[in-house]
C-alpha positions as CSV (number, residue, x, y, z in Angstrom):
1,X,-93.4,-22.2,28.3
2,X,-91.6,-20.4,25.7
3,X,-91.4,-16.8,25.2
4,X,-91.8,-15.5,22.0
5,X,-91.9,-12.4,19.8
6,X,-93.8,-12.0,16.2
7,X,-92.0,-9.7,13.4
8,X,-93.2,-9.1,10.0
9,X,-91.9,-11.1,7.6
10,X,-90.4,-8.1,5.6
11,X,-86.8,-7.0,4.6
12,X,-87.2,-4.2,7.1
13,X,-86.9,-6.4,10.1
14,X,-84.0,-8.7,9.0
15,X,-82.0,-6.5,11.4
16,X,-84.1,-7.5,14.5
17,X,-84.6,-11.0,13.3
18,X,-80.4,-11.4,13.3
19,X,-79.9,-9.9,16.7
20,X,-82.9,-12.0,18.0
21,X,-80.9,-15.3,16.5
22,X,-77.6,-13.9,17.8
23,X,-79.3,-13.8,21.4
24,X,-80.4,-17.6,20.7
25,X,-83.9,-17.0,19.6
26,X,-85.0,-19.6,17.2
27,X,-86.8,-18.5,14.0
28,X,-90.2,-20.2,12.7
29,X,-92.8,-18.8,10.2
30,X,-95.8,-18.2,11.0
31,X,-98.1,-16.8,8.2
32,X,-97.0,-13.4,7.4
33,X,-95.0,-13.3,10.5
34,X,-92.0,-14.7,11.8
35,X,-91.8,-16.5,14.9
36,X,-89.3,-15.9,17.0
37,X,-88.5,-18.1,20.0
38,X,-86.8,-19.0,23.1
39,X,-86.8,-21.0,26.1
40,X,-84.8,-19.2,28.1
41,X,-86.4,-17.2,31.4
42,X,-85.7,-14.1,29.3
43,X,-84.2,-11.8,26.6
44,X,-82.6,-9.1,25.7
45,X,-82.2,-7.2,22.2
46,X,-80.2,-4.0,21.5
47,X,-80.9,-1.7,18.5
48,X,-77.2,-0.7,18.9
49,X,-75.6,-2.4,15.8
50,X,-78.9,-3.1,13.9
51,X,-79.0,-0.2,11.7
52,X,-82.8,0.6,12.1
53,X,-84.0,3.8,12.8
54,X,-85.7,4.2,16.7
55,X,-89.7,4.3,14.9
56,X,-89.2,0.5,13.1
57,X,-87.7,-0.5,16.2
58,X,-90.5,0.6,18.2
59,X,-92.6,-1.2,15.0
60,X,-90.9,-4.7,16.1
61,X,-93.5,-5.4,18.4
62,X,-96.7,-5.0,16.5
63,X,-96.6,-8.3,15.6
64,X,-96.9,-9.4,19.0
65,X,-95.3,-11.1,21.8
66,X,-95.7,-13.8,24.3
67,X,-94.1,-12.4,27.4
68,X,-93.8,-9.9,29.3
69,X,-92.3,-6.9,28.8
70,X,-89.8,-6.0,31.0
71,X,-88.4,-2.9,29.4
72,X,-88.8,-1.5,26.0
73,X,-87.6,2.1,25.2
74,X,-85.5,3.2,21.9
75,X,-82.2,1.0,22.4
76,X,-83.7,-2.2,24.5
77,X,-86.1,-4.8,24.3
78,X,-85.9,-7.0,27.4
79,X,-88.5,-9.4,27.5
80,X,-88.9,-12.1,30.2
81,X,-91.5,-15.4,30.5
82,X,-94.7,-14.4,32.0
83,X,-95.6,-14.7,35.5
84,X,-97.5,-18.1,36.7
């Protein structure tokens, strides 16, 4: 199992899309969205560096993700695979 994470596919998320590739996360369309992948146990992603204000941070997830979510506050999104 993969764990993955679903952005908009807007110009206001390139930010999280480039740290997501720059902590190996592979990047897939996926309608209006963009897929973004790994198969690693887990994930982390810092807002430090991205340039995006804390509320479109928070926003990242509303596409969706397929893990769990270990800890998500205004600076860090550490995502892990689910649970058997």
């Amino acid at each position: 199992m993969t764990l993955a994470l679903y952005v908009l596919d807007v110009p206001e998320f390139v930010p999280v899309v480039r740290t997501a590739e720059a902590a190996g996360m592979v990047t897939r369309r996926a309608g209006d969205y963009l897929r973004l992948s790994t198969a690693a146990d887990e994930v982390v992603l810092r807002r430090e560096g991205t340039g995006i204000r804390t509320a479109l941070w928070h926003a990242a997830l509303t596409g969706g993700v397929d893990a769990r979510i270990v800890l998500f506050d205004s600076e860090i999104l550490h995502l892990a695979k689910e649970r058997p």
